[in-house]
C-alpha positions in Angstrom: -78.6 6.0 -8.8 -76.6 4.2 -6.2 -74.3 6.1 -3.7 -70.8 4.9 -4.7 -68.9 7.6 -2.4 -66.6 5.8 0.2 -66.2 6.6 3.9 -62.8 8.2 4.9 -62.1 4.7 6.4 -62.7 2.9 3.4 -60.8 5.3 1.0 -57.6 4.4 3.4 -58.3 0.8 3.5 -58.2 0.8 -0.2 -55.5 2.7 -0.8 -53.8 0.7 1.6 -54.8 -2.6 -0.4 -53.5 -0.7 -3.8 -49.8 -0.2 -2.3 -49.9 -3.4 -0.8 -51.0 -5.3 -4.7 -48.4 -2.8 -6.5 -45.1 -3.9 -3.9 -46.3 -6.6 -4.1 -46.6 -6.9 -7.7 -43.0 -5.3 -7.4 -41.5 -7.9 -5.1 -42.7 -11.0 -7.3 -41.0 -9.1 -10.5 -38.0 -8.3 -9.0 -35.5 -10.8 -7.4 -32.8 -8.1 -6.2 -35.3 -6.2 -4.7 -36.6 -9.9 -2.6 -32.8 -10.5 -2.3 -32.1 -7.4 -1.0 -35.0 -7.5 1.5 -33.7 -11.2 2.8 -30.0 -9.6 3.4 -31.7 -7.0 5.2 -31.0 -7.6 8.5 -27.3 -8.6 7.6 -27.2 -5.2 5.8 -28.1 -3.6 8.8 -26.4 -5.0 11.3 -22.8 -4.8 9.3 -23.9 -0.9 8.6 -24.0 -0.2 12.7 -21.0 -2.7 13.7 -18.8 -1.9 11.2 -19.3 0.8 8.6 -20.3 3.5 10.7 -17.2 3.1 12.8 -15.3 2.7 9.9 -16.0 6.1 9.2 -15.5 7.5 12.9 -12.4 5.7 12.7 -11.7 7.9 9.3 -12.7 11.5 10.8 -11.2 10.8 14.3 -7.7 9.7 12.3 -7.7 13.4 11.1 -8.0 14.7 14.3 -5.4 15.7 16.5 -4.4 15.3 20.6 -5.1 18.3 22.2 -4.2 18.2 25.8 -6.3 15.8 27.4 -8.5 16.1 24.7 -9.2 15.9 20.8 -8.8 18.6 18.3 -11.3 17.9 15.9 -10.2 20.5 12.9 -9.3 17.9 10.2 -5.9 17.9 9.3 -3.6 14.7 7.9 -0.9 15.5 10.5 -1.0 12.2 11.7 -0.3 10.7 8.1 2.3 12.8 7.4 3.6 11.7 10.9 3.7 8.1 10.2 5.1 9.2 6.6 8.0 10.9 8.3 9.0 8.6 11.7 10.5 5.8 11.3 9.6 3.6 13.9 6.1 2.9 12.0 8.0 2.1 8.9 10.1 -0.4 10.7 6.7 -2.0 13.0 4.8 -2.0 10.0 7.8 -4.2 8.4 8.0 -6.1 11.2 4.6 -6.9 11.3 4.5 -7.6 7.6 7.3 -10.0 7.9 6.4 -11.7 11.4 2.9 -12.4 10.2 3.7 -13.4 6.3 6.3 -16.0 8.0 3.3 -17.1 10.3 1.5 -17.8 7.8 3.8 -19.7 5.5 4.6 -21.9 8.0 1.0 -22.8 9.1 0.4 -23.5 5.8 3.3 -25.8 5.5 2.3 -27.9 8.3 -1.2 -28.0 8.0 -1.9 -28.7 4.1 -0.5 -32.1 4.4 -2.7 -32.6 7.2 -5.5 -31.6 4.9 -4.6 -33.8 2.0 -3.9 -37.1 4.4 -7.9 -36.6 5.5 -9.4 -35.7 2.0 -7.5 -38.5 0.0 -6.7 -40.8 2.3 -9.8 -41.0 5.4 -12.2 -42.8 3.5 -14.4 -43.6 7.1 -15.0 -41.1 9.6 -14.2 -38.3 8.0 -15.7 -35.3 10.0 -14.4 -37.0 13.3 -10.7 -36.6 11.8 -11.5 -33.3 11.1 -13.0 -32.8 15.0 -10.2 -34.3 16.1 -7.7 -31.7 14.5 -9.6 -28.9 15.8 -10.0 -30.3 19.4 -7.5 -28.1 20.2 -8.3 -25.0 19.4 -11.5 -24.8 20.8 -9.3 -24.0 24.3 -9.8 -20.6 24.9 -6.8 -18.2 22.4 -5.7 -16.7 25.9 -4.8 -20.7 27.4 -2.8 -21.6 24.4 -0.9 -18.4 24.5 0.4 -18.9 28.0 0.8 -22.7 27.1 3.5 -21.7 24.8 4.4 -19.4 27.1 5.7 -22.4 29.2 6.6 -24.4 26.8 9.3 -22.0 25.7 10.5 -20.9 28.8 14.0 -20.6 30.1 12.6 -23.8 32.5 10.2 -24.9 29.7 9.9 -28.4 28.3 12.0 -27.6 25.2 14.6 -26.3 27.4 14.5 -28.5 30.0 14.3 -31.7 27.6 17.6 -30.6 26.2 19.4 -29.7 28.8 18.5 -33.1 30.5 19.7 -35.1 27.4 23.0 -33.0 27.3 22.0 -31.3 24.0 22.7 -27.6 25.3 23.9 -26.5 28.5 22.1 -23.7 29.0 18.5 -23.0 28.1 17.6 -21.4 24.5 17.2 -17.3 25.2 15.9 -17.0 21.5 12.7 -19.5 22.7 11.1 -16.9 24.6 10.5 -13.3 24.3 11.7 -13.1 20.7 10.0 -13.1 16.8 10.6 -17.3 17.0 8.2 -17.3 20.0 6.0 -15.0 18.1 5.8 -17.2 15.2 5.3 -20.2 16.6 2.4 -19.1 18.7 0.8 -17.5 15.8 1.1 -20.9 13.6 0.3 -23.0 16.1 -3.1 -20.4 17.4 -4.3 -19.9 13.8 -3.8 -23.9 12.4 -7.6 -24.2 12.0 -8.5 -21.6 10.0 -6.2 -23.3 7.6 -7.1 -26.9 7.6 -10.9 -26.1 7.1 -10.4 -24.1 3.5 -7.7 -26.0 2.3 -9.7 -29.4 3.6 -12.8 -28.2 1.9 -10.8 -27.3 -1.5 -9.1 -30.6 -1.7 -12.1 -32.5 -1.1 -13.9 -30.9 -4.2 -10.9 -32.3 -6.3 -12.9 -34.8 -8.7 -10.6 -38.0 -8.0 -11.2 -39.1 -11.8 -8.4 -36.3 -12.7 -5.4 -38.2 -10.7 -6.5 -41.4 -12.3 -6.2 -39.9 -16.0 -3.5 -38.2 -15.2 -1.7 -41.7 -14.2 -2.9 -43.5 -16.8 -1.0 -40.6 -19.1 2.1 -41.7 -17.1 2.0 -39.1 -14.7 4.2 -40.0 -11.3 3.0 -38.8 -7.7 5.2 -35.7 -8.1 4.2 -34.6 -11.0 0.1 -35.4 -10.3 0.4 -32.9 -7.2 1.9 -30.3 -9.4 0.0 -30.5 -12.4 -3.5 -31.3 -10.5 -3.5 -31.3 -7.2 -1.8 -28.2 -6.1 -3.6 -25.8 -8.8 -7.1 -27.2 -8.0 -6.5 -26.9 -4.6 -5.1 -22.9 -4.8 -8.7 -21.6 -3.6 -8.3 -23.2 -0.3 -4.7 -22.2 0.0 -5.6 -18.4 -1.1 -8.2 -18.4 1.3 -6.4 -19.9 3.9 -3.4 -17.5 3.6 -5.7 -14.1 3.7 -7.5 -15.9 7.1 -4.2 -16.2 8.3 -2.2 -13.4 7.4 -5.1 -10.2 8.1 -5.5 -10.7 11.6 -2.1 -11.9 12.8 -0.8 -8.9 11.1 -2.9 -6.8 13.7 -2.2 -9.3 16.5 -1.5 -8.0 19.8 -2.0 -10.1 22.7 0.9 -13.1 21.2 3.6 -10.4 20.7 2.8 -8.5 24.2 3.2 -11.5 26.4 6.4 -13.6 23.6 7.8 -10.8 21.6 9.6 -9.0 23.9 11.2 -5.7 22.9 12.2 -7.9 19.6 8.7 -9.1 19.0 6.6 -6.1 19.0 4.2 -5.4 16.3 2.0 -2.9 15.1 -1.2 -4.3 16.6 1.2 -3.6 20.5 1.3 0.3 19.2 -2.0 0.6 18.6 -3.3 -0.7 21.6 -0.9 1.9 23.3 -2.3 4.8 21.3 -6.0 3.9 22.7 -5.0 2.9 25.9 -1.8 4.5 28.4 -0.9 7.1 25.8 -4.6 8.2 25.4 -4.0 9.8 21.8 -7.1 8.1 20.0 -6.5 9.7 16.4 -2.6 8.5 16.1 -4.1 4.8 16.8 -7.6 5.7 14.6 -4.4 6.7 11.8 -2.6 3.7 12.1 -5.2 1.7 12.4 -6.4 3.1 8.8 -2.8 2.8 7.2 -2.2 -0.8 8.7 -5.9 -1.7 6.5 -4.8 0.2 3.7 -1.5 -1.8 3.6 -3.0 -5.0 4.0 -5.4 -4.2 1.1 -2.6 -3.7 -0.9 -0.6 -6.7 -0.1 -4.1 -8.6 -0.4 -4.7 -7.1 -4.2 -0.7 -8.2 -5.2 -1.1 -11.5 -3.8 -3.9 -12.3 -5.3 -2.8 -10.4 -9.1 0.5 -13.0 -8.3 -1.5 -16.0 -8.0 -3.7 -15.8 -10.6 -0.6 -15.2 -12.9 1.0 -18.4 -11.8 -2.3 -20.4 -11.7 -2.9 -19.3 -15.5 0.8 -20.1 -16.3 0.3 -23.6 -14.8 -3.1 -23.9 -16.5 
């Protein structure tokens, strides 16, 4: 009778070979489990650049200053402090207001732009769109002080009217005010809305408008009826781009805002840094998210309601 015992080497080698045929088996059968293997690396680096201190940011928001130090019993103290004071009502407000106006206005100016190049560039159309982002691909820092001197008591604007008689002295709501605030903001963030709303309007099939004229539809009401509904994606899109970071924004408002300009994103950066009290800026750094979240969830709840009532 033949000797069919296997070495200790061989038994691991083919138990090794076993698992390897059964995940294998697994991983053909299974295209979450291939899916999930090919995100990975995206899994993993999200879980150590952002969830984990997500949830520092969470337990060090119910600690308290102590000193020169932390007191780490957990306690919502800090909540019920920006619950109770009302300057973080009134920068949260502020903020709110300064970076939903931001966004209205970049939107304004910039969706025409994105409708002349998707319906009316037939030839070149990715240099148009270089073109319109030429700019911003200055550093955010150089276009900050660039506005910095255009608004400027001796700025262009100021300067331009005063030489043509318009004013006689210069503008002090330019500079160091919400106006300067908002400009810079629409002005920085102007990309990030052409792109989506570009993109959205290109995927328009063209075939709509001309069915839509030939049911006697005028320009007017073909953008209404067509146009602006099929194009609401982009617009959605380019309004939560827009509107989440400028909202936390603290570099435009530090160097325009001015004692009028100051936003929530200035207060937080004081928490971390001169005033050295980590968990009040870990707590309104938490409460500025859950408020944007919330506003997020509305406006979207309000647009689908008007996109179904146009529909």
């Amino acid at each position: 009778m033949a000797d069919t015992s296997l070495s200790p080497a061989e038994a691991r080698q083919s138990a090794e070979r076993i698992k390897t045929s059964w995940f294998s088996a697994l991983l053909y059968r299974s295209e979450a489990l291939r899916g999930y293997l090919l995100m990975s690396p995206t899994i993993l680096i999200l879980t150590i650049g952002i969830i984990i201190p997500f949830f520092i940011l969470v337990a060090m928001s119910l600690w308290t200053r102590d000193g020169f130090g932390f007191d780490t019993t957990l306690t919502m103290a800090n909540y019920a402090r920006t619950w109770d004071e009302p300057i973080f009502g009134a920068l949260l407000q502020r903020s709110f207001w300064i970076s939903g106006v931001a966004t209205v206005a970049t939107i304004l100016v910039c969706y025409p732009m994105a409708y002349y190049v998707a319906f009316h560039v037939h030839k070149n159309k990715m240099m148009w769109i270089i073109l319109m982002t030429l700019p911003f691909w200055t550093s955010y820092l150089l276009r900050v002080f660039a506005w910095k001197v255009i608004l400027g008591y001796e700025g262009v604007i100021n300067s331009g009217f005063m030489s043509l008689g318009l004013i006689e002295a210069p503008l002090e709501f330019l500079l160091y005010s919400q106006t300067a605030v908002i400009i810079t903001l629409a002005h920085a963030w102007a990309a990030f809305a052409i792109l989506p709303m570009y993109v959205s309007l290109e995927k328009i099939d063209k075939s709509l408008l001309e069915a839509a004229t030939d049911l006697g539809d005028g320009p007017v009401a073909r953008f209404l009826r067509i146009t602006l509904p099929l194009s609401m994606p982009g617009i959605i899109a380019a309004s939560f781009l827009i509107f989440i970071p400028t909202t936390g924004d603290y570099i435009t408002p530090a160097l325009l805002g001015g004692p009028d300009g100051a936003m929530i994103g200035n207060f937080i950066q004081l928490q971390f840094g001169p005033v050295n009290n980590w968990p009040m800026g870990a707590t309104l750094s938490i409460v500025l998210m859950l408020w944007i979240s919330a506003i997020a969830l509305v406006f979207l709840f309000v647009t689908k309601k008007a996109q179904d009532k146009i529909a």
